[in-house]
N, CA, C and O atoms as a GROMACS GRO file, in nm:
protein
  444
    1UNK      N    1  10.490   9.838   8.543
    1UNK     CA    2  10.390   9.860   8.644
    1UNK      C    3  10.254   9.824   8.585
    1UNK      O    4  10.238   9.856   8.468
    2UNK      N    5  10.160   9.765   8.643
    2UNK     CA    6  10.046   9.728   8.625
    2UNK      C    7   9.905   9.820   8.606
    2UNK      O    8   9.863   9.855   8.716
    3UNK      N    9   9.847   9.854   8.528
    3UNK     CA   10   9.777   9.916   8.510
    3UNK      C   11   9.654   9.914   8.609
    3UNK      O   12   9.582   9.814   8.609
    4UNK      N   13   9.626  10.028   8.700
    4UNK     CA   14   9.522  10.019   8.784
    4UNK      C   15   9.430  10.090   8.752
    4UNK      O   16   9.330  10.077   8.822
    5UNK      N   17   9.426  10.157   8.675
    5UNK     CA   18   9.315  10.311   8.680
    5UNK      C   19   9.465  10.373   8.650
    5UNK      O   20   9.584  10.348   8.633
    6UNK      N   21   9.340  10.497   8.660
    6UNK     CA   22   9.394  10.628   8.680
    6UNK      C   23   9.421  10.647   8.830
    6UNK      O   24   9.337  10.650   8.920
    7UNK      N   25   9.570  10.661   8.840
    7UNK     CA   26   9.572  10.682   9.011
    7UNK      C   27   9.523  10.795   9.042
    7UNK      O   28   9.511  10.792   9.164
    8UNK      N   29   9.474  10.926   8.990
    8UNK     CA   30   9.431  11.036   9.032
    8UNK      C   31   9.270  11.041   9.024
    8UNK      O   32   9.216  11.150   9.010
    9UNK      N   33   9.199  10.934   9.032
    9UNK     CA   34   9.049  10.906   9.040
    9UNK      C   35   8.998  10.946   9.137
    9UNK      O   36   8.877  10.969   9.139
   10UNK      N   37   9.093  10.967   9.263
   10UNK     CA   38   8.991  10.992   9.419
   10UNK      C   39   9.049  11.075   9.434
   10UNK      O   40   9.031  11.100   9.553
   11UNK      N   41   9.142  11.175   9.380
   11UNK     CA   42   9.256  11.238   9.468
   11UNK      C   43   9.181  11.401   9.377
   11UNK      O   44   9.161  11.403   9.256
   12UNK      N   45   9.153  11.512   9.464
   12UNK     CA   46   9.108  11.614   9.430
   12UNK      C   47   9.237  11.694   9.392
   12UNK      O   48   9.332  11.721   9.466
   13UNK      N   49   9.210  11.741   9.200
   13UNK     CA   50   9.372  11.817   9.173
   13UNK      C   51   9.287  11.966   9.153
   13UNK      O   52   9.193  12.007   9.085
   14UNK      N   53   9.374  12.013   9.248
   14UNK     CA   54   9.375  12.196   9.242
   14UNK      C   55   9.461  12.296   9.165
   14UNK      O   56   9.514  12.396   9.213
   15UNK      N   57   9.466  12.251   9.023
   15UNK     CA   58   9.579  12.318   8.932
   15UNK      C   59   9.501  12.320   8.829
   15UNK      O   60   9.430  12.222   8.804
   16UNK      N   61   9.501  12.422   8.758
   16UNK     CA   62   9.455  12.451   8.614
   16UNK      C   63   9.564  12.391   8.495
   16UNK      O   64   9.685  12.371   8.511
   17UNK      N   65   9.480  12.368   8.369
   17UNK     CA   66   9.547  12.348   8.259
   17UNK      C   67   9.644  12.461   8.219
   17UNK      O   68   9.734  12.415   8.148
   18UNK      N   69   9.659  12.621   8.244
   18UNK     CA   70   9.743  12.703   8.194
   18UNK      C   71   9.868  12.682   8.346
   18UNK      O   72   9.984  12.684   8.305
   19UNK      N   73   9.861  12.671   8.432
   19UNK     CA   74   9.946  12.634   8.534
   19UNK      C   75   9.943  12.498   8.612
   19UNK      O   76   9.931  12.460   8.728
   20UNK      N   77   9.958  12.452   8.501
   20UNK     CA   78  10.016  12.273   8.587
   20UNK      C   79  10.123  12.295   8.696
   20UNK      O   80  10.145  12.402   8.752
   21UNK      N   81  10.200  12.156   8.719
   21UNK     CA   82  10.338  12.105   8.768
   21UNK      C   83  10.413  12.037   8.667
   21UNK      O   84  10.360  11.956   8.591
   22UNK      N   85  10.526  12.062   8.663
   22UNK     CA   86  10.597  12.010   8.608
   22UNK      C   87  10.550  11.835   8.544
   22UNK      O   88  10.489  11.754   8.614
   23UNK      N   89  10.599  11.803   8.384
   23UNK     CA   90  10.569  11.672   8.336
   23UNK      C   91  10.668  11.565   8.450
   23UNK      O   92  10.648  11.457   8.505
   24UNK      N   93  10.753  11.641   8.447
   24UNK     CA   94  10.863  11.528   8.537
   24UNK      C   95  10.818  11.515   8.700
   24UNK      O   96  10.807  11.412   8.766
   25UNK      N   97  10.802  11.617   8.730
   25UNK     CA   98  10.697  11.604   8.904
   25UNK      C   99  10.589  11.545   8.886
   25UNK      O  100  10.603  11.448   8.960
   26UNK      N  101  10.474  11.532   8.831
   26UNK     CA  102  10.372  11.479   8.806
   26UNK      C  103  10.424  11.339   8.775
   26UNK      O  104  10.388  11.244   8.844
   27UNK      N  105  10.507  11.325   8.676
   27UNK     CA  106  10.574  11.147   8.675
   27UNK      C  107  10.585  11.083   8.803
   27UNK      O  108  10.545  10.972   8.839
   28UNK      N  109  10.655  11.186   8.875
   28UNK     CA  110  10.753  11.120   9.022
   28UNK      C  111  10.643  11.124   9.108
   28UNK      O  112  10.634  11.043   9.200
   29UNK      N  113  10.558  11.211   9.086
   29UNK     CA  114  10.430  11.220   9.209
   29UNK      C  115  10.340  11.058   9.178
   29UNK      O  116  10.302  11.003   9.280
   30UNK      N  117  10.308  10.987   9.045
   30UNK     CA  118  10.253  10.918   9.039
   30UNK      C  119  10.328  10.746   9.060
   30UNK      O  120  10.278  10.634   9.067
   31UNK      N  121  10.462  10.798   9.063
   31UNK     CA  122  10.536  10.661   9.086
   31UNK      C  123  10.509  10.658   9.272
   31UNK      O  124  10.487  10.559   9.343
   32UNK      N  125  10.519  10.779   9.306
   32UNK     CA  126  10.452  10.773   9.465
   32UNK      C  127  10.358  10.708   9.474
   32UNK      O  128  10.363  10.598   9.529
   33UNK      N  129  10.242  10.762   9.420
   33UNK     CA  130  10.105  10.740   9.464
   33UNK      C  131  10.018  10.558   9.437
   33UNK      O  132   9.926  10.492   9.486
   34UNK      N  133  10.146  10.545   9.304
   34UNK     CA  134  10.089  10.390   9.289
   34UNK      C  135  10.146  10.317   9.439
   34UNK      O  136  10.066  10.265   9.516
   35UNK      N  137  10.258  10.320   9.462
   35UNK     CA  138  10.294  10.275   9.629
   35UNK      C  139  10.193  10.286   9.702
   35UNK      O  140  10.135  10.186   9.747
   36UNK      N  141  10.145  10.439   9.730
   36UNK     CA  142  10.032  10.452   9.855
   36UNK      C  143   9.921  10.374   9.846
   36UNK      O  144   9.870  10.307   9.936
   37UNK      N  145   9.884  10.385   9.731
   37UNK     CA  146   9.746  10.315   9.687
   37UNK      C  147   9.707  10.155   9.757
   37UNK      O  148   9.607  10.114   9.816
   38UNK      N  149   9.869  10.073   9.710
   38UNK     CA  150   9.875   9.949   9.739
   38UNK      C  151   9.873   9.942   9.958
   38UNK      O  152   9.852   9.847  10.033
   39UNK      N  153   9.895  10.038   9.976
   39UNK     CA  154   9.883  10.005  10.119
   39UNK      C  155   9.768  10.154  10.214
   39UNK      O  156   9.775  10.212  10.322
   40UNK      N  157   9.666  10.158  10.080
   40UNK     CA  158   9.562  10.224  10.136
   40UNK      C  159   9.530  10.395  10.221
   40UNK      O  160   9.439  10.443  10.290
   41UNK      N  161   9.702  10.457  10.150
   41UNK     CA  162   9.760  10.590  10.218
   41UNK      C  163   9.751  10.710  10.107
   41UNK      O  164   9.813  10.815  10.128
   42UNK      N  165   9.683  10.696  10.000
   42UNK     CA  166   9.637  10.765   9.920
   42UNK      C  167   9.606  10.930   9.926
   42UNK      O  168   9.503  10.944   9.859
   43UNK      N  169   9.641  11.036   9.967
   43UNK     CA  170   9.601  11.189   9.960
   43UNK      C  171   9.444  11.224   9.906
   43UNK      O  172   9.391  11.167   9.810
   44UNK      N  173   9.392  11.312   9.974
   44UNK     CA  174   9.297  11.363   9.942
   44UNK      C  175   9.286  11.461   9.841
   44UNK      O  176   9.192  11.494   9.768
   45UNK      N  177   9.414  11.503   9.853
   45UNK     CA  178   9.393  11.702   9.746
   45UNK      C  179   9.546  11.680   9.739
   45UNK      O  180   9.625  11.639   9.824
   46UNK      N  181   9.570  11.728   9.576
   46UNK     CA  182   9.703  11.755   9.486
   46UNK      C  183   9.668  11.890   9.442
   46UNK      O  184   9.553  11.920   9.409
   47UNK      N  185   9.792  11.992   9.441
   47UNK     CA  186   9.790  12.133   9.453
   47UNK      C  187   9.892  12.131   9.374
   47UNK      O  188   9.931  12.015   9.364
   48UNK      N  189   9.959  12.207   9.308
   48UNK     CA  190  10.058  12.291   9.213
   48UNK      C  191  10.134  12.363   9.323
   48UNK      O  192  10.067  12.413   9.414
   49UNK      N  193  10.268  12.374   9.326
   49UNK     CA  194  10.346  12.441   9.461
   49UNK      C  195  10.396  12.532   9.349
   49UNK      O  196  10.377  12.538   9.228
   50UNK      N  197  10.506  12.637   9.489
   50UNK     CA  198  10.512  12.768   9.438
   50UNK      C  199  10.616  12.683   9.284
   50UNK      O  200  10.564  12.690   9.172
   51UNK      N  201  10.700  12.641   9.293
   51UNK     CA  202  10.776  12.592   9.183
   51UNK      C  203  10.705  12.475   9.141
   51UNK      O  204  10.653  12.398   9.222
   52UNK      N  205  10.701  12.457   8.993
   52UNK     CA  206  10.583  12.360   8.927
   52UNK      C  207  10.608  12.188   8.988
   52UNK      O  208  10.660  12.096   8.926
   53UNK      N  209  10.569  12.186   9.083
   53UNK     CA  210  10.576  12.101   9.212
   53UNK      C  211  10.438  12.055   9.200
   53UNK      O  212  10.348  12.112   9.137
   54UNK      N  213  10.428  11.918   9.284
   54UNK     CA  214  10.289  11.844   9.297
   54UNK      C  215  10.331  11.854   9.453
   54UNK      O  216  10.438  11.811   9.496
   55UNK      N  217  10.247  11.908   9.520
   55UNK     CA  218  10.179  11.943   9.686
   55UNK      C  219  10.048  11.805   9.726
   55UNK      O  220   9.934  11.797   9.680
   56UNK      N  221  10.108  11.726   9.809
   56UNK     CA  222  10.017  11.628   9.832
   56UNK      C  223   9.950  11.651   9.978
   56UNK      O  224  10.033  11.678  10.064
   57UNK      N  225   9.839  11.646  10.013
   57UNK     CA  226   9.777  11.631  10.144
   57UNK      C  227   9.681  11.552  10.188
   57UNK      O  228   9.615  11.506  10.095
   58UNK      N  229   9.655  11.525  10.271
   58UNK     CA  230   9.536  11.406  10.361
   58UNK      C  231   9.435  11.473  10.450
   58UNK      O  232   9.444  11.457  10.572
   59UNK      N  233   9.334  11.550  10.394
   59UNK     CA  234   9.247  11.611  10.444
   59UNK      C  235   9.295  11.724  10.620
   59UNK      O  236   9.345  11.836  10.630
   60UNK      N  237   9.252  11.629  10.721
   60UNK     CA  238   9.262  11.753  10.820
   60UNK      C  239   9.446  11.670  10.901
   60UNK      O  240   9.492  11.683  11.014
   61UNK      N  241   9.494  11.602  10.795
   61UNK     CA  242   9.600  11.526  10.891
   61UNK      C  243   9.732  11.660  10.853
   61UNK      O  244   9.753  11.702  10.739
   62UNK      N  245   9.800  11.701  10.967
   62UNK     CA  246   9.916  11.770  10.964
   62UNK      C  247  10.040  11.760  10.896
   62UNK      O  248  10.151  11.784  10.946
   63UNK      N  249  10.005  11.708  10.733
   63UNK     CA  250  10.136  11.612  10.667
   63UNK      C  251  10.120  11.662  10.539
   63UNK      O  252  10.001  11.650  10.510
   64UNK      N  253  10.176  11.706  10.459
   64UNK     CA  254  10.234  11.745  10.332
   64UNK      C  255  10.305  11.701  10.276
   64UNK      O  256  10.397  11.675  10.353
   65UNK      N  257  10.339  11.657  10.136
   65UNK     CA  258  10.461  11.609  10.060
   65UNK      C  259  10.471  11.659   9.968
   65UNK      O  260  10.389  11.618   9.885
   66UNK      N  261  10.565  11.770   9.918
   66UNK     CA  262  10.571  11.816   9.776
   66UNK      C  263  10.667  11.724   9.680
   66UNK      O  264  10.739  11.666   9.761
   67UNK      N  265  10.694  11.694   9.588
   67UNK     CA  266  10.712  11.623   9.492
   67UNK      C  267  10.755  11.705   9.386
   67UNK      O  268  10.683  11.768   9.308
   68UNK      N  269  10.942  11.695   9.389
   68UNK     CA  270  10.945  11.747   9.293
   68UNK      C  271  10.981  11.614   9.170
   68UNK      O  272  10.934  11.501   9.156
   69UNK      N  273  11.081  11.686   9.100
   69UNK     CA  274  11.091  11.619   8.986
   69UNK      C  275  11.219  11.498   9.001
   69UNK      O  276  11.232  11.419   8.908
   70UNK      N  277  11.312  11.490   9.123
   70UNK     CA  278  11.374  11.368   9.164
   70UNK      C  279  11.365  11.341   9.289
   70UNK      O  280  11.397  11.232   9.338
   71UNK      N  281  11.312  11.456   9.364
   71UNK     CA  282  11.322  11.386   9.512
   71UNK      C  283  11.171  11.438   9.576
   71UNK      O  284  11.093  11.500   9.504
   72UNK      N  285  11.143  11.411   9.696
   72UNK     CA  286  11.028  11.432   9.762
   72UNK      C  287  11.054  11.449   9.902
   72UNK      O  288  11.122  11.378   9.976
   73UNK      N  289  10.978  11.568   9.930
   73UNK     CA  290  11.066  11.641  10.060
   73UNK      C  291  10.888  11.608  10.152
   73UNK      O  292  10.778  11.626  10.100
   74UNK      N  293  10.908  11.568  10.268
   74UNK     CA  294  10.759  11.550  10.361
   74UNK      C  295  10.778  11.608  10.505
   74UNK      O  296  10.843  11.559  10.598
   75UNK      N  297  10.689  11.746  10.502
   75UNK     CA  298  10.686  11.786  10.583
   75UNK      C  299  10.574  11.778  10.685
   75UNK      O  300  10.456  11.777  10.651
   76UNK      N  301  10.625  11.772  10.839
   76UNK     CA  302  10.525  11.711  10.895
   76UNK      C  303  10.487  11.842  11.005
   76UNK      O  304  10.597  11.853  11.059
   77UNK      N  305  10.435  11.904  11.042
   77UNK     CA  306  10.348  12.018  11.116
   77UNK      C  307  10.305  11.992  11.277
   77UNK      O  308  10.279  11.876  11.311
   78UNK      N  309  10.301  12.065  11.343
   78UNK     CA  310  10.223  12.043  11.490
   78UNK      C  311  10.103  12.040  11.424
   78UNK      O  312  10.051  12.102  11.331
   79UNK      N  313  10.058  11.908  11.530
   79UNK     CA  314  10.059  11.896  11.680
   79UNK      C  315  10.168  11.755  11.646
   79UNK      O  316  10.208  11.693  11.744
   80UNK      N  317  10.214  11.707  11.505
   80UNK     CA  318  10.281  11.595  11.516
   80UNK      C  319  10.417  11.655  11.535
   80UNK      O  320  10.490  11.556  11.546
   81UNK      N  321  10.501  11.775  11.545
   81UNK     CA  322  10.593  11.746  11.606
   81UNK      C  323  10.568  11.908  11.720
   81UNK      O  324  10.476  11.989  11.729
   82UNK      N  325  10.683  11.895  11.780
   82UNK     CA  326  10.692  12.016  11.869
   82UNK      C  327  10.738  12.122  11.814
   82UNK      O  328  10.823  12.138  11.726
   83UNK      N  329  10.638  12.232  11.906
   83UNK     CA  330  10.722  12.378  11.852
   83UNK      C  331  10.576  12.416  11.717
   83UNK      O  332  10.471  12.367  11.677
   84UNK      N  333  10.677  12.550  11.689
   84UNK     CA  334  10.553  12.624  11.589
   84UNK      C  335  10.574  12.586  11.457
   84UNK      O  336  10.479  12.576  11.380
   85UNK      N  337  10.698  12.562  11.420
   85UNK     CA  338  10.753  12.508  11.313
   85UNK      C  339  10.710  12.340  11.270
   85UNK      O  340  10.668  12.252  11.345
   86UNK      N  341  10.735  12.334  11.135
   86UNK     CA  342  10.708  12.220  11.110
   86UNK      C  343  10.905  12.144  11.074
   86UNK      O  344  11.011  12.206  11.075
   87UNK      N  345  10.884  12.023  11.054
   87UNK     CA  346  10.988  11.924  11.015
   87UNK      C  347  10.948  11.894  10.857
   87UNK      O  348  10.845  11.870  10.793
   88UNK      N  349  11.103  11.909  10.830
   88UNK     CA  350  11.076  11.852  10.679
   88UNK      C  351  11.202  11.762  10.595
   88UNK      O  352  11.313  11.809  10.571
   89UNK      N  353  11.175  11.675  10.572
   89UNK     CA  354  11.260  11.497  10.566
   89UNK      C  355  11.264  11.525  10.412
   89UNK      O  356  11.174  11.576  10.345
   90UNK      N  357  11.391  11.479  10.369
   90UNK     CA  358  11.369  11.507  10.183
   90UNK      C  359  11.433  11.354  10.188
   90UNK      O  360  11.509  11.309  10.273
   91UNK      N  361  11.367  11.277  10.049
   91UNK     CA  362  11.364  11.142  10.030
   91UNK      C  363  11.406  11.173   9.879
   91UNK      O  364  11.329  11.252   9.825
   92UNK      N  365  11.518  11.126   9.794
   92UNK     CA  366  11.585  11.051   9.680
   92UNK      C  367  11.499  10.997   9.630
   92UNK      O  368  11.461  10.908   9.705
   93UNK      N  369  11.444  11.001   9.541
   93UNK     CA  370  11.309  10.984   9.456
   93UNK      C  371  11.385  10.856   9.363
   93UNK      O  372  11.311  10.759   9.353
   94UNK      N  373  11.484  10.844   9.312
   94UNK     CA  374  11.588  10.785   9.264
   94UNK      C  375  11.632  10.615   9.351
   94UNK      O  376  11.652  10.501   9.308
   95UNK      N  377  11.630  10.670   9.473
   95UNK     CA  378  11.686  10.568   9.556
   95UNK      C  379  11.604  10.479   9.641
   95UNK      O  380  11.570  10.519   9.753
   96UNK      N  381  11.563  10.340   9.591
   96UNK     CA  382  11.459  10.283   9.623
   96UNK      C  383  11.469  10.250   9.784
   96UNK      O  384  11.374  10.208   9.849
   97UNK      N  385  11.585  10.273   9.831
   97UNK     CA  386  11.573  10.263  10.044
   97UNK      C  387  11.520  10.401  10.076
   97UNK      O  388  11.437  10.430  10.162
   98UNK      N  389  11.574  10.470  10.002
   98UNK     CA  390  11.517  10.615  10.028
   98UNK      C  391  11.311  10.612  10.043
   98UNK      O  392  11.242  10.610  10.145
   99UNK      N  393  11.269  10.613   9.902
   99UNK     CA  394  11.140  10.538   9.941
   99UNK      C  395  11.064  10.483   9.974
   99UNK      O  396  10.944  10.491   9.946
  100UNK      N  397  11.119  10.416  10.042
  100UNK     CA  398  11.022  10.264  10.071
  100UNK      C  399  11.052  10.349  10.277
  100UNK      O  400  10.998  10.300  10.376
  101UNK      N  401  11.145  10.472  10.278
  101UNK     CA  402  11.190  10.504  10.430
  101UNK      C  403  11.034  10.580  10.405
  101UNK      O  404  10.928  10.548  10.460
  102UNK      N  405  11.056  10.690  10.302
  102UNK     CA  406  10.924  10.740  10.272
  102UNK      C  407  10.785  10.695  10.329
  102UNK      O  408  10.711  10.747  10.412
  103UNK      N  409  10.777  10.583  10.257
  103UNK     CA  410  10.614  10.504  10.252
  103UNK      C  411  10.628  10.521  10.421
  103UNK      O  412  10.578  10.617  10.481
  104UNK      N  413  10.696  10.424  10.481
  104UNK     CA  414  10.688  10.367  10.588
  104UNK      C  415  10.715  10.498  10.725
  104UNK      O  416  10.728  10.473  10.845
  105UNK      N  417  10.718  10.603  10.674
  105UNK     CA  418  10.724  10.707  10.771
  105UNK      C  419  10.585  10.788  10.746
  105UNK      O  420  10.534  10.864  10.829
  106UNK      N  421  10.553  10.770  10.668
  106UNK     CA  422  10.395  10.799  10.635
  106UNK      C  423  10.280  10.701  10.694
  106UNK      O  424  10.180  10.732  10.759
  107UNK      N  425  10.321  10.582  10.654
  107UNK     CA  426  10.226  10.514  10.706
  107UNK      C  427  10.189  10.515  10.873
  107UNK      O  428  10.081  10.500  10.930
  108UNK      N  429  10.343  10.540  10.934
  108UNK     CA  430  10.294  10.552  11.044
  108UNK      C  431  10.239  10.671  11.108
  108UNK      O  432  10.175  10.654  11.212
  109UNK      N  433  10.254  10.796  11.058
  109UNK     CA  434  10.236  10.900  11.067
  109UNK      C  435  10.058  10.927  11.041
  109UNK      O  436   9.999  11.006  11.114
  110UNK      N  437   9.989  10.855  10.934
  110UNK     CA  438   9.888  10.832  10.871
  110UNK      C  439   9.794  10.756  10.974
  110UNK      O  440   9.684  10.810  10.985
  111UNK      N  441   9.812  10.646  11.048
  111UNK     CA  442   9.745  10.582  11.130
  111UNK      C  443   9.708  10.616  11.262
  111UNK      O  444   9.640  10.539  11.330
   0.00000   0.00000   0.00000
């Protein structure tokens, strides 16, 4: 992979040095984020979840992705779907159709 920066340059992280996320979630969160970057879908704020998880969000948009350490589960919230409950899609972090279903369910979700 090509060196761009630091992909976490714009992205606000809400975790302290005594309670990170996991080395292996933080890996898998950044093999994400170089994807988003290239098609301009980048997160605003990275959070630490209840299990040492990377929590991704997009300011006031109804979409979450926690990130664990092989797969990435994206849950999406009203008003984008129905009901009080939210939906939540888990993607094979491993399995490059799996991802690329990822990107492309975000992106549209994002626009």
């Amino acid at each position: 992979m090509a060196d761009t920066g630091d992909i976490w340059d714009n992205i606000c992280q809400h975790w302290s040095d005594d309670l990170p996320p996991s080395d292996e979630a933080i890996a898998n969160a950044e093999k994400l984020l170089y994807r988003l970057k290239r098609l301009d879908l980048l997160p605003k704020d990275a959070d630490r979840g209840y299990w040492p998880t990377v929590i991704l969000t997009w300011g006031d948009k109804p979409i979450v992705i926690e990130v664990f350490e092989s797969d990435y589960e994206l849950n999406i919230h009203p008003p984008l779907v129905i009901g009080p409950l939210f939906d939540v899609h888990e993607f094979d972090s491993l399995v490059e159709q799996n991802v690329n279903q990822l990107v492309k369910k975000l992106g549209v979700l994002l626009k």
